[in-house]
C-alpha positions in Angstrom: -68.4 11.4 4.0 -70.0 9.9 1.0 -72.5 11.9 -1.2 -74.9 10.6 -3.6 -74.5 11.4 -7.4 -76.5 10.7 -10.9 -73.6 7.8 -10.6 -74.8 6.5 -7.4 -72.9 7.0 -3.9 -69.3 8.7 -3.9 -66.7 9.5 -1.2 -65.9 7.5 2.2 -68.0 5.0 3.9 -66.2 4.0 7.1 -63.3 2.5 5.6 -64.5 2.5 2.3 -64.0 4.4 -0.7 -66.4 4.5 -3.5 -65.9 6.0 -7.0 -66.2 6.5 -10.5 -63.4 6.5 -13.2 -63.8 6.8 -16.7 -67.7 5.5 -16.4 -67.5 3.0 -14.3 -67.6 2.7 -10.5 -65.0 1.1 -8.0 -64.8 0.7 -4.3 -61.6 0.5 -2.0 -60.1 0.4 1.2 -59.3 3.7 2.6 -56.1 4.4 2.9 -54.2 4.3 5.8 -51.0 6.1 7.2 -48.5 4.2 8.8 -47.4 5.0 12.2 -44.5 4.6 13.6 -42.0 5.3 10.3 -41.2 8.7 11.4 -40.7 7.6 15.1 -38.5 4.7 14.6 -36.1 6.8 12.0 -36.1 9.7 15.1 -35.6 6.6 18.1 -32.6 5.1 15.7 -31.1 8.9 15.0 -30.8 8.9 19.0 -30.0 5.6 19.6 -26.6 6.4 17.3 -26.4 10.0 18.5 -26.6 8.3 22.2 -24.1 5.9 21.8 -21.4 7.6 20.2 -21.9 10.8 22.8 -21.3 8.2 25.6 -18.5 5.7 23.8 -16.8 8.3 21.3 -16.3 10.8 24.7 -14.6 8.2 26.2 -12.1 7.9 23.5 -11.8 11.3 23.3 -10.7 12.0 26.6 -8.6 9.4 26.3 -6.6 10.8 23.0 -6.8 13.9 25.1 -4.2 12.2 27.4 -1.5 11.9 24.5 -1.6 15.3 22.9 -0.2 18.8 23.4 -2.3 21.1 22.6 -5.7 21.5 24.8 -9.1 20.1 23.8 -11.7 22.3 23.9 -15.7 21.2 24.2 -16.0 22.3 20.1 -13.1 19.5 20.0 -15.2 16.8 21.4 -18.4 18.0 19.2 -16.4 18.0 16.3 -14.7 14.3 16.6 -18.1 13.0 17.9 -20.2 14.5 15.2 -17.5 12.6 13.2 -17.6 9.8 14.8 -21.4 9.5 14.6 -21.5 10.1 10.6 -19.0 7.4 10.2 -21.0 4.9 12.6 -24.2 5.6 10.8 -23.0 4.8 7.7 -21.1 1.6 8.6 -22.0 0.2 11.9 -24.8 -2.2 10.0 -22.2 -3.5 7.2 -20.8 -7.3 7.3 -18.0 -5.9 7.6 -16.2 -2.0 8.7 -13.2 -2.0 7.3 -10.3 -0.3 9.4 -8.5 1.9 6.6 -7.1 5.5 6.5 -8.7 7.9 4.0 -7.0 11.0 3.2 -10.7 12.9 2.2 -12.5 11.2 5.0 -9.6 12.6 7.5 -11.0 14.0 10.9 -8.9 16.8 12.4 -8.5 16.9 15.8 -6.8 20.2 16.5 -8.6 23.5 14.7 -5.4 25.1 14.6 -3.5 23.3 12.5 -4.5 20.7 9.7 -2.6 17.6 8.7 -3.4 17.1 5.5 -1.3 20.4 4.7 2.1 19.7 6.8 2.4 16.3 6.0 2.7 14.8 2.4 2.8 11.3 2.4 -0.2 8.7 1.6 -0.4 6.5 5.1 -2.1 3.3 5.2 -3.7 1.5 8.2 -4.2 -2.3 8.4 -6.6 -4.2 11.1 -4.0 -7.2 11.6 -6.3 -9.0 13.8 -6.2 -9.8 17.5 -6.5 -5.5 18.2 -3.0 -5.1 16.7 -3.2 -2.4 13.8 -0.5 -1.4 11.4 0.5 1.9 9.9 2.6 2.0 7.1 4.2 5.5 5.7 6.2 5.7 2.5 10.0 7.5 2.5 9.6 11.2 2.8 11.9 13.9 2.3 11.1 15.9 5.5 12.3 19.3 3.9 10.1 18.7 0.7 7.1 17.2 2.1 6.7 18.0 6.2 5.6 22.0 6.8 7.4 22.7 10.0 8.0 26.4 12.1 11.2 28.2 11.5 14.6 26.4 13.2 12.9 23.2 13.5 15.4 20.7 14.0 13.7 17.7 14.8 10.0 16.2 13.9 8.5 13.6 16.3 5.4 11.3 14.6 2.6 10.1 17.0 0.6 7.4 16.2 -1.8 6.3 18.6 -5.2 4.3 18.2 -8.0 3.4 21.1 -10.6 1.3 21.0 -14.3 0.6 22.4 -17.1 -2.1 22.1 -19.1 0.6 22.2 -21.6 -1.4 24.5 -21.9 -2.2 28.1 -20.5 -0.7 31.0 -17.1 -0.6 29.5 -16.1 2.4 27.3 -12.5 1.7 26.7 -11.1 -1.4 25.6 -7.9 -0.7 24.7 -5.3 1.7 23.7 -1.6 1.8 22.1 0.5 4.5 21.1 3.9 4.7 19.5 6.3 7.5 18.8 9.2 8.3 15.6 11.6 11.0 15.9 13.8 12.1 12.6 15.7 14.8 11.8 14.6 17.4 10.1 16.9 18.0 7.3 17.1 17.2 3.2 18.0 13.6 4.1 15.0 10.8 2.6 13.9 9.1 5.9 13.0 5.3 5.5 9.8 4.5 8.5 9.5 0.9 9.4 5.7 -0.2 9.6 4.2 0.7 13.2 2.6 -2.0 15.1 0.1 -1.0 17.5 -1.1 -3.6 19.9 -4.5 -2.1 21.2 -5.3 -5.5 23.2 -8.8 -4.6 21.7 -11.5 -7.1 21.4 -13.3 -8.4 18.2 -16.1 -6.2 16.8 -14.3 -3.1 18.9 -14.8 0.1 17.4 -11.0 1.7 16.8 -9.7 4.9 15.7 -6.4 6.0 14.5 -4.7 9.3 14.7 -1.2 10.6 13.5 0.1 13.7 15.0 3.3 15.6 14.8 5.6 17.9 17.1 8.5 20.0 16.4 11.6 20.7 18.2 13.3 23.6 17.0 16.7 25.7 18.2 15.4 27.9 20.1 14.0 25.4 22.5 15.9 22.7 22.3 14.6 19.5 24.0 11.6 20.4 24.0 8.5 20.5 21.6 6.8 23.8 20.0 4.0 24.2 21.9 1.5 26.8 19.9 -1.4 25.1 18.3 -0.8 26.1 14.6 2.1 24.0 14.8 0.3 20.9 16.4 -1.3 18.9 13.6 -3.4 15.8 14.6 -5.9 14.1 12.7 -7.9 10.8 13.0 -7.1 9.2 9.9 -9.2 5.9 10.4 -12.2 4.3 12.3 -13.4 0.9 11.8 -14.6 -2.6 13.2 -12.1 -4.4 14.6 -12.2 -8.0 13.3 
């Protein structure tokens, strides 16, 4: 409402403002708050949160498939949440690279973390076509693998699934491979890992290393408690 002063009329007129500054008098257009902003930030927040629920449980049940230890519902909130953080960030860029990232690593299993029973600096490579390659540098197993008491041998996992994380299909491709050594002072050479997904271009993939240890006292067969189960996503990208 406007109100009239010794400098004539001041306040709101409809959509008008008048005024006086520093002696002299000024009209404007009222201001006016946009609509909308606040909505279409909250609509896109659960447009990403939607679509990673529905494609990143998916590839989530379908890691489940490929590893020992059991995946509990804070698994699946945890690897989403991931998941979502890492498509929010990237999903608009020309282009998501597919790469591993030690800091950036998403572990899978609670119980045990990778990052602390493997040292070695692994690198993941989007070959094209939905083949992937993982390349690990010589490692002495003693020096730089933590592993339970009596283990004699260390099996590496690699596996990495894929989605185009739209339309009715969730999975679009999957390929796993495994790498048993010794475990003893000896330096073990690994050849680079292809893994043929079959994916499409522009799938979403992840990639996750895990390890298993056979020990003495069950020989033949893998330790089965969790602490000793490491498995961590170490890569998500666009494939291309």
């Amino acid at each position: 409402m406007a109100k009239v002063t010794e400098d004539g009329l001041s306040g709101l007129v409809g959509t008008v403002v008048m005024y006086t500054m520093n002696g002299k008098k000024y009209v404007r257009s009222r201001p006016v708050r946009r609509k909308g902003k606040k909505g279409e930030k909250l609509h896109a927040v659960l447009n990403i949160f939607g679509t990673v629920s529905t494609y990143g449980s998916a590839m989530t049940r379908e890691l489940r498939e490929h590893l020992l230890f059991k995946f509990k519902l804070r698994t699946f909130t945890h690897l989403r949440g991931w998941m979502r953080n890492q498509y929010a960030v990237n999903n608009e860029l020309p282009v998501w690279e597919l790469a591993a990232r030690n800091n950036s690593m998403c572990q899978l299993n609670d119980a045990a973390d990778l990052r602390d029973m493997l040292e070695a600096q692994i690198t993941v490579t989007d070959r094209g076509n939905g083949t992937i390659a993982i390349n690990i540098p010589s490692i002495n197993p003693l020096k730089n693998i933590k592993a339970p008491v009596r283990t004699t041998k260390v099996n590496l996992k690699m596996l990495a699934t894929c989605s185009p994380f739209k339309g009715s299909q969730y999975i679009s491709g999957f390929a796993g491979e495994n790498f048993s050594f010794n475990y003893s002072n000896s330096e073990i050479t690994f050849p680079e890992f292809i893994l043929d997904t079959k994916g499409k271009l522009s799938d979403i993939a992840i990639v996750v290393i895990a390890m298993e240890f056979e020990t003495t006292n069950a020989e033949g067969k893998f330790n089965t408690e969790p602490k000793w189960l490491p498995a961590g996503v170490i890569a998500m990208g666009r494939l291309h």
